[in-house]
C-alpha positions as CSV (number, residue, x, y, z in Angstrom):
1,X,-52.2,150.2,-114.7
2,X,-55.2,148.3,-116.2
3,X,-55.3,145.1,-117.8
4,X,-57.8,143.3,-119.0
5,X,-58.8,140.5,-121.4
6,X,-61.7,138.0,-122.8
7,X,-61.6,134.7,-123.8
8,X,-64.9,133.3,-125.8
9,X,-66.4,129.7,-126.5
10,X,-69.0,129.1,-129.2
11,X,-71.0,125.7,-129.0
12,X,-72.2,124.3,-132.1
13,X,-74.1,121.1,-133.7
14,X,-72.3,119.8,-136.4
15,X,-74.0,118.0,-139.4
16,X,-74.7,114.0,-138.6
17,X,-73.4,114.3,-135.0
18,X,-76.7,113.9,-133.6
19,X,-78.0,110.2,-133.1
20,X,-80.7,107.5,-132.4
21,X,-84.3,108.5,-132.1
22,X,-83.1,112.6,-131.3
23,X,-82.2,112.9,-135.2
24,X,-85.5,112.6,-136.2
25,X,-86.7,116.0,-135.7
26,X,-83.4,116.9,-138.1
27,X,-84.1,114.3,-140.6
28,X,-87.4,115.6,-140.8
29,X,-86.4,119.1,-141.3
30,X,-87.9,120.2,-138.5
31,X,-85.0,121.2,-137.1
32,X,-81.5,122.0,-138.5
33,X,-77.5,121.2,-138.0
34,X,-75.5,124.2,-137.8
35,X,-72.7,125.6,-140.1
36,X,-69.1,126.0,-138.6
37,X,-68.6,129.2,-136.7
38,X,-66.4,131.9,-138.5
39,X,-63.1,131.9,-138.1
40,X,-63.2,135.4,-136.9
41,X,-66.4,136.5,-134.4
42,X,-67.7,139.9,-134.7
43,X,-71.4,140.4,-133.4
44,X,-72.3,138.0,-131.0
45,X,-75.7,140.1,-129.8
46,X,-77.0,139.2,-133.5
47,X,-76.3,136.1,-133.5
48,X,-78.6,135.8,-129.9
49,X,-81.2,137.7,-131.6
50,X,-81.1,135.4,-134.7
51,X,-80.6,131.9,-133.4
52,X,-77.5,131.3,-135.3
53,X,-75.6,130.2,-132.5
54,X,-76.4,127.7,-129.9
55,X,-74.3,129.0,-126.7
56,X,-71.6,131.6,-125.8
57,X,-69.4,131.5,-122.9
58,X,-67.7,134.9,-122.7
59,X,-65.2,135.3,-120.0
60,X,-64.3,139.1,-119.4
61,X,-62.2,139.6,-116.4
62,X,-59.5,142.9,-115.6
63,X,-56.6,143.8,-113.1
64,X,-54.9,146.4,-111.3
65,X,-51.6,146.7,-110.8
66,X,-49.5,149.2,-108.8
67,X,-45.7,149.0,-108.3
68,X,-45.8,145.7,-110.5
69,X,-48.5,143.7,-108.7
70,X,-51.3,143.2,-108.3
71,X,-53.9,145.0,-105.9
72,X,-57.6,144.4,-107.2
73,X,-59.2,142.0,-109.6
74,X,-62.6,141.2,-110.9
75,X,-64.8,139.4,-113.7
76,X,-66.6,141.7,-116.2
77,X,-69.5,141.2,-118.5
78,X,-72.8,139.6,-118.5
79,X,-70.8,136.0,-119.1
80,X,-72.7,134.5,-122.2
81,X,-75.7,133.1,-123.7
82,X,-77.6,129.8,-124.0
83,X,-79.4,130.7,-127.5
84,X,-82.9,129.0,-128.8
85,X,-83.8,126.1,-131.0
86,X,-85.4,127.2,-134.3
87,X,-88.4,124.8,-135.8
88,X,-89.6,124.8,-139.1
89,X,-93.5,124.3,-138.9
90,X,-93.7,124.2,-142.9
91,X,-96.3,127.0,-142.6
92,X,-94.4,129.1,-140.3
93,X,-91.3,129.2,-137.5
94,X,-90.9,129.2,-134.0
95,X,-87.9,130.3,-131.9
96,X,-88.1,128.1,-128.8
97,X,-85.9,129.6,-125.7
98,X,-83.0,127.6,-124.6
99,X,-83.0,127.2,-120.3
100,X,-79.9,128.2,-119.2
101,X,-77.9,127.3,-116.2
102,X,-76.9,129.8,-113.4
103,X,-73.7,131.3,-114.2
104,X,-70.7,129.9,-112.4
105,X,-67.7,132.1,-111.7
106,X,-65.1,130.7,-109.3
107,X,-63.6,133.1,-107.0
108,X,-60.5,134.7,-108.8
109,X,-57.2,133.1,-107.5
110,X,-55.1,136.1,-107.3
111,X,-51.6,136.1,-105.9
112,X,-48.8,139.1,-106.5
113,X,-47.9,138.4,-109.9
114,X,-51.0,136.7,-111.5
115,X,-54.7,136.6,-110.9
116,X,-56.9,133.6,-112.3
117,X,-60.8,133.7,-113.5
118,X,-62.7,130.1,-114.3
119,X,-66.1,130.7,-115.8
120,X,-68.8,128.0,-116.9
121,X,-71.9,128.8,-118.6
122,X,-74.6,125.8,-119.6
123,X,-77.9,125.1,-120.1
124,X,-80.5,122.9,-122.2
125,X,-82.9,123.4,-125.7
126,X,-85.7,124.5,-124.1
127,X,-87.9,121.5,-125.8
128,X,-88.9,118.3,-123.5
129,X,-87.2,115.0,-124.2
130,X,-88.5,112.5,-122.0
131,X,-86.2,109.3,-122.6
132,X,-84.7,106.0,-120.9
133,X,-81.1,107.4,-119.6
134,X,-78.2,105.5,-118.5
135,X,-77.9,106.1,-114.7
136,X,-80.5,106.3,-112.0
137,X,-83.3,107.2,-112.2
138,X,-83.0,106.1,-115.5
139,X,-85.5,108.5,-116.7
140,X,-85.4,112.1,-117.8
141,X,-88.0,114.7,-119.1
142,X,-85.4,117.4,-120.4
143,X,-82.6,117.2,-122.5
144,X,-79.1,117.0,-121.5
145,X,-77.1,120.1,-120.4
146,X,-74.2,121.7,-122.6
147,X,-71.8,123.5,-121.1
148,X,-68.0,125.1,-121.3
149,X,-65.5,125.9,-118.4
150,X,-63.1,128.6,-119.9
151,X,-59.9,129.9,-117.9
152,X,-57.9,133.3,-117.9
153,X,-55.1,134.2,-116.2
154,X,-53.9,137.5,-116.3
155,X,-50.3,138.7,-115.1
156,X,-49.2,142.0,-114.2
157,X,-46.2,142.2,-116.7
158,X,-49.5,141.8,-119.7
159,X,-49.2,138.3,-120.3
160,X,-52.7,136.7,-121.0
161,X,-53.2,132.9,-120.8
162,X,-56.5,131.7,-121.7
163,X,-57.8,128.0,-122.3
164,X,-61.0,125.8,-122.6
165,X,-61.0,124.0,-119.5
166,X,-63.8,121.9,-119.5
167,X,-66.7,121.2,-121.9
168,X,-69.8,119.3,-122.4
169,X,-69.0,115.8,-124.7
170,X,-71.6,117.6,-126.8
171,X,-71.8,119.3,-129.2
172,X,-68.7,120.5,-130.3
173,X,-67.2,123.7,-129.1
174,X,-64.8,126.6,-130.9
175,X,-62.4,128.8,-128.7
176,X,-61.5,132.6,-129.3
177,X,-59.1,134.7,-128.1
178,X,-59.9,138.9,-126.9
179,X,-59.8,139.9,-130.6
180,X,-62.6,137.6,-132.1
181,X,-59.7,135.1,-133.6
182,X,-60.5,131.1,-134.0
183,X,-57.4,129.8,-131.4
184,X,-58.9,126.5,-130.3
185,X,-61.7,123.8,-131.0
186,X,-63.0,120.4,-130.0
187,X,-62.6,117.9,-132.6
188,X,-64.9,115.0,-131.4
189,X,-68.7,114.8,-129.8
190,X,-70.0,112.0,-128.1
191,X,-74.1,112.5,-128.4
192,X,-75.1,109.0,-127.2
193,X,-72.7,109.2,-123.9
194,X,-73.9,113.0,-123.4
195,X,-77.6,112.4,-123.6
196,X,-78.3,109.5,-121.9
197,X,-75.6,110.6,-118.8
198,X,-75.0,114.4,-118.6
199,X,-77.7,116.0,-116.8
200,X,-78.9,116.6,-113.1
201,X,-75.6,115.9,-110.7
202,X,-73.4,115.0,-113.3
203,X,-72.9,118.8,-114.8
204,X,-70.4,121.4,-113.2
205,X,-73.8,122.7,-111.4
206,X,-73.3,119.3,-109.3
207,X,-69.8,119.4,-109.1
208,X,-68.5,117.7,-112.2
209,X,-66.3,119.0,-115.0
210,X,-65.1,117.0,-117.9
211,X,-61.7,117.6,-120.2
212,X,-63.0,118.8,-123.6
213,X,-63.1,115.9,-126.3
214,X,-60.0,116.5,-128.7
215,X,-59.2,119.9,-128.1
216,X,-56.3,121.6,-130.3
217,X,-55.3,124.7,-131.4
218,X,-56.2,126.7,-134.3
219,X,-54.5,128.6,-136.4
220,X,-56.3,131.7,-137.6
221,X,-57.9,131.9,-141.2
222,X,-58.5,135.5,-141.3
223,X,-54.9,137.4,-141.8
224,X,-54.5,140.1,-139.4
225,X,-53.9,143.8,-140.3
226,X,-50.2,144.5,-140.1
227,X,-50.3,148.0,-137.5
């Protein structure tokens, strides 16, 4: 039998979260906040193509299981996006690429009955910001790096557990389950702590996680179709 699942994080900026001298460019116009994801995702390759979104962590992963366990396991999918940084020139816009980090995908821990898949995708606005930073060398050229850590576990009785396991302090995050549905979010964003500490070493790439800022459930907006 086959089983598989997905599990999905959406990073956003919301309005006023950014400060000191980095809100210029959005007090100027020359770059916006973003509206609140959907409560419902559809067409994530759009929103890529568009700029609507700022990141995507999309964990795919599948099982096998014969006689009630399980005897292979793997990740599926291409894993996410890092999207681009839109700027209003006044006589014309520019899409500027975000740099994304190399995707990280943890061996999957896979024992008779369960097998689980950790997945971190990251990465920065593509746009130097040289700036004074809180830890040595107390300079940096780029911006900070974003990131989420999602985890799956799938069981070979169909269960399917799947979490936001670690995050970026910024900017704020929104979880969704295999069907596009709103089950999760962060509720707080540090931008001052985030930009002045978490680039370089201090990223998942170096070996650092962090718990998400005041993450809770959701409950879904959109009311499901009754089969």
């Amino acid at each position: 039998m086959h089983i598989d699942s997905s599990i999905t994080a959406v990073s956003w900026i919301p309005a006023g979260s950014v400060t000191g001298l980095a809100r210029v460019p959005f007090s100027l116009g020359l770059t916006r906040y973003d509206d609140p994801p959907p409560a419902r995702i559809e067409d994530l390759d759009a929103a890529q193509v568009n700029g609507s979104i700022r990141e995507v962590n999309r964990l795919k992963a599948w099982i096998e299981v014969r006689d009630e366990r399980i005897v292979d396991a793997g990740y599926g999918g291409p894993g996410g996006f890092v999207g681009s940084t839109r700027l209003d020139l006044g006589f014309t816009e520019v899409l500027v690429r975000g740099r994304a980090r190399p995707l990280l995908r943890r061996q999957p821990a896979v024992s008779g009955r369960s097998a689980r898949f950790i997945q971190t995708v990251g990465g920065r606005t593509g746009m130097p910001f040289p700036r004074f930073t809180a830890r040595p060398p107390f300079f940096a050229w780029n911006s900070s790096i974003a990131w989420t850590t999602l985890m799956l576990t799938l069981s070979a009785d169909g269960r399917k557990d799947a979490w936001l396991f670690g995050a970026s302090p910024f900017p704020r995050h929104y979880l969704y389950d295999d069907e596009g549905y709103l089950i999760g979010q962060t509720t707080d964003t540090n931008f001052g702590n985030w930009f002045s500490k978490y680039y370089g070493a201090a990223t998942p790439w170096g070996g650092r996680d962090l718990e998400p800022l005041g993450l809770e459930e959701s409950v879904p907006q959109v009311e499901r179709a009754v089969a």
